[in-house]
C-alpha positions in Angstrom: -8.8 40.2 -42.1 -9.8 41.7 -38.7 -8.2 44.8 -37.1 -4.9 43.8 -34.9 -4.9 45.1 -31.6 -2.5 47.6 -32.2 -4.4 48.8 -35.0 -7.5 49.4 -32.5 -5.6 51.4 -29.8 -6.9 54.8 -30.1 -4.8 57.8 -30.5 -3.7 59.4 -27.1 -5.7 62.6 -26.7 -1.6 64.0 -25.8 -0.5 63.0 -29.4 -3.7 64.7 -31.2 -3.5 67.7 -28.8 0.7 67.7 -30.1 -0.5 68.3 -33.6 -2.5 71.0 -33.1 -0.5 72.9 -30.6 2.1 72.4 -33.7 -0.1 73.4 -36.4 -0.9 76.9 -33.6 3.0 77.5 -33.8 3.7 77.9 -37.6 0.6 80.0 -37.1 0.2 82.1 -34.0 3.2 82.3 -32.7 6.9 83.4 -34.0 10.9 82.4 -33.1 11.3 83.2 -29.4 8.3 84.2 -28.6 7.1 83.3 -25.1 4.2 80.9 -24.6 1.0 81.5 -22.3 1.3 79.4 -19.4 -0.4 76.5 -18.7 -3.9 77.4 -17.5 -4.4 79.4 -20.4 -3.5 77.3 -23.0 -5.3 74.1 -21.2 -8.7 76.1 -21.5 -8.0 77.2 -25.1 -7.7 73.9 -26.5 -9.9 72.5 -23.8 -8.0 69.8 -22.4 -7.0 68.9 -19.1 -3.7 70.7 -17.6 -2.2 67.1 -17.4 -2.6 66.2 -20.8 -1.2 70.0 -22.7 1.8 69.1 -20.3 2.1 66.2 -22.0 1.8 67.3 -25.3 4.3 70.2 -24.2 6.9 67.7 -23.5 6.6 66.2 -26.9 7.0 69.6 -28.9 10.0 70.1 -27.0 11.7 66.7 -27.3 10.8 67.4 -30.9 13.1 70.4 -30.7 9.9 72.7 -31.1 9.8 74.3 -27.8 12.2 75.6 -25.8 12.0 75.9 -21.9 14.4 78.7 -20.5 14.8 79.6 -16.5 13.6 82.9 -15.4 11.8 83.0 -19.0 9.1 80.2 -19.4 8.6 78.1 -22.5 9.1 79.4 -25.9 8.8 78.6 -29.6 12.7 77.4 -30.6 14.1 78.2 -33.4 15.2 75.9 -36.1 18.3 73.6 -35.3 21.8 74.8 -35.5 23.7 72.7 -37.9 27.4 71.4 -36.7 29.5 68.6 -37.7 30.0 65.7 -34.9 32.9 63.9 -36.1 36.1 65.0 -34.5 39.2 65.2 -36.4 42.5 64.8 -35.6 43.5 68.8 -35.7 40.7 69.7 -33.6 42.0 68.9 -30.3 43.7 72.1 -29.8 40.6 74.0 -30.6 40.3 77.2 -31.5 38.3 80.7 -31.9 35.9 79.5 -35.3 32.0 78.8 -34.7 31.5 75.2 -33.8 35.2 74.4 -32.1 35.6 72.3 -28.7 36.4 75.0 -26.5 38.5 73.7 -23.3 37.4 74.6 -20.1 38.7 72.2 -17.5 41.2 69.5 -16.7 41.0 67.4 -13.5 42.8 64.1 -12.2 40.1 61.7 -10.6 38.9 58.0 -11.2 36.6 57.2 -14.6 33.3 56.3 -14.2 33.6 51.8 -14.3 31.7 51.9 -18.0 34.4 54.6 -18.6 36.8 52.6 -17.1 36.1 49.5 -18.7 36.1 51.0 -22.4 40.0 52.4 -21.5 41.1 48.9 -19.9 41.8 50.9 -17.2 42.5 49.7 -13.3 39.9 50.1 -10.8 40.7 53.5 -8.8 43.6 54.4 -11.4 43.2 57.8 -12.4 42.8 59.4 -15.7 42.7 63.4 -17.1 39.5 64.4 -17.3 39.2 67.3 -20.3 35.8 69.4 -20.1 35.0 71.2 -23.0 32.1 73.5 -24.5 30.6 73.8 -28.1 29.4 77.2 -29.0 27.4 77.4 -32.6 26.2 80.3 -34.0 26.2 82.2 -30.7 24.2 79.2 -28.5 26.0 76.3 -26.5 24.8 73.0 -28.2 27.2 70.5 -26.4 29.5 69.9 -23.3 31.9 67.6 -23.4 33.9 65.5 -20.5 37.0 63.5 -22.3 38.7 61.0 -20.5 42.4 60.5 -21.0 44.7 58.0 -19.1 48.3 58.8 -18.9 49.8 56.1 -20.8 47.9 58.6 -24.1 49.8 61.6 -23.0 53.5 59.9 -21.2 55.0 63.1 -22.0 52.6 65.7 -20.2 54.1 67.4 -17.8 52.9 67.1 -13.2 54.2 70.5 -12.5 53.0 72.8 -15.2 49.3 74.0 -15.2 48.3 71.6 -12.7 44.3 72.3 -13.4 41.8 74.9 -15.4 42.2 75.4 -19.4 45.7 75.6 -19.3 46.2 72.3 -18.4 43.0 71.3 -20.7 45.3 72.7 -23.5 48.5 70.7 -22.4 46.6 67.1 -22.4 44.4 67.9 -26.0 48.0 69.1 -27.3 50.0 65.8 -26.3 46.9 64.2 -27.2 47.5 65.6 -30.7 51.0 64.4 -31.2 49.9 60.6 -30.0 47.5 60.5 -33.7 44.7 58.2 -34.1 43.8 55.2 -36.0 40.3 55.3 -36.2 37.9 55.6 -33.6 34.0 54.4 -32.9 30.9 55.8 -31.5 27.2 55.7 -30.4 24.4 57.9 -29.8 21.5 57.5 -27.1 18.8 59.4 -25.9 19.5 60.9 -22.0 18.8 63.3 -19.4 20.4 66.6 -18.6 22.7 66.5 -15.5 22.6 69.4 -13.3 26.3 70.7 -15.0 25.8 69.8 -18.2 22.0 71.8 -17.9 23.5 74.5 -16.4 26.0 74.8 -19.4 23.6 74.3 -22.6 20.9 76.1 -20.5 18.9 73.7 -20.0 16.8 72.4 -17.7 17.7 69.5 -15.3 16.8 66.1 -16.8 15.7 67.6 -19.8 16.1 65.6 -23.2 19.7 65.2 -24.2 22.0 63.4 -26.9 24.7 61.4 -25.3 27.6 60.7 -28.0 30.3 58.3 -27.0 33.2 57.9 -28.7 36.2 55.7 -28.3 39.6 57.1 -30.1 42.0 54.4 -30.8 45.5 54.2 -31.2 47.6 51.4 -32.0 45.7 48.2 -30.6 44.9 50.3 -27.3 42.2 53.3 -26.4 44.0 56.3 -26.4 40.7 58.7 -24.8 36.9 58.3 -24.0 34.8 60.8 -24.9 31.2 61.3 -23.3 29.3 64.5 -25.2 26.0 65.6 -25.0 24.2 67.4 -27.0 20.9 69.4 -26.7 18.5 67.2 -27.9 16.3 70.2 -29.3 19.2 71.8 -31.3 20.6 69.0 -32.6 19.7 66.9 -35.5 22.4 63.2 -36.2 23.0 62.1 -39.5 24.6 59.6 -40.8 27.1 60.0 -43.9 28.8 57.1 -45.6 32.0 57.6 -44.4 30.9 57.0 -41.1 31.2 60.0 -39.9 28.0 61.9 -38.0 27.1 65.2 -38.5 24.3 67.7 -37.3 22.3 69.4 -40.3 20.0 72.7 -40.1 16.3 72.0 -41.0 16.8 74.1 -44.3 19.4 72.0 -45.3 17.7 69.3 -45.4 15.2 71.1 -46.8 16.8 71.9 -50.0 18.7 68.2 -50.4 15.4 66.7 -50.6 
């Protein structure tokens, strides 16, 4: 049989360059450890400036490199492993490694996909939750969850109008409403300015955008929209359904 076309494409010089420069950091370099910059590098593998940037990109989508403001780009160190799924008793959130901390709570109209998942009116407006997730000392998602009224009838106008107070107030009623199931999905995004600024990251760097739907009844009781350094984190799936972020080593020793 003759070759396909697909089969005669050669290998970018990017993708051969991206398995050295991996291959140099097991090697050369260790956990945090800063990079040359890019002149250097480009004339020690000699290859064009356009193509090691190239390459560079790929070790960090990969979650092999790390770039860091003020700092330049360094070797990252292997992912942090935290669960995804959401239980019930984790709206409140708390002071353990890996909780949803709340750090906002504003009143303003969804975004229409937003909108459109919560059956919501055009121009009503919903309680907007922000949230951070802190594991093992490094931000590894932020959070905006979207909660019409009708979820939380009891919440009260007058106390803690804004800031985590009121964050607390709407996750709480949110609490007492319960669940009956809830589904999700995961794509491949870019950093917002906020969100970058929060997981230290650069604007429109590689992210993981999880969206989940929480159900109640035969209605959508919140929206969430998470997303998660796509460097840090790893998504598994487990049979109950449930995703969950698992450490390198951990995978490691399973296999």
């Amino acid at each position: 049989m003759g070759t396909t076309q697909l089969e005669a494409v050669q290998e970018p010089k990017y993708w051969h360059l991206k398995t050295v420069l991996s291959e140099a950091l097991d090697s050369d370099f260790a956990v945090g450890e800063v990079l040359p910059n890019e002149r250097d590098l480009a004339a020690r593998f000699g290859v064009a400036r356009a193509t090691l940037r190239q390459a560079l990109e790929q070790l960090e989508l990969e979650g092999r490199l790390q770039r860091r403001r003020g700092v330049g780009t360094t070797v990252a160190p292997p992912r942090v492993g935290v669960a995804v799924a959401t239980a019930q008793h984790d709206w409140a959130g708390d002071d353990t490694d890996g909780a949803w901390q709340p750090i906002e709570c504003t009143t303003t109209t969804a975004p229409a996909a937003v909108a459109a998942m919560l059956d919501a009116e055009a121009g009503e407006p919903v309680h907007v939750v922000r949230r951070i997730r802190v594991a093992h000392g490094q931000a590894v998602a932020a959070e905006l969850l979207y909660v019409p009224a009708s979820s939380v009838p009891a919440l009260s106008a007058i106390e803690a109008p804004s800031g985590p107070a009121r964050a607390r107030s709407v996750l709480r009623e949110l609490h007492r409403l319960g669940l009956d199931g809830q589904d999700r999905s995961v794509e491949l995004g870019s950093a917002r300015a906020d969100d970058a600024k929060e997981l230290d990251r650069l604007p429109g760097a590689p992210v993981l955008v999880v969206t989940t739907r929480y159900l109640a009844a035969v209605s959508t009781a919140a929206v969430s929209v998470a997303t998660y350094r796509a460097d840090t984190c790893r998504l598994t799936f487990g049979d109950s359904g449930a995703l969950e972020i698992r450490h390198d080593e951990q995978e490691r020793k399973a296999s």
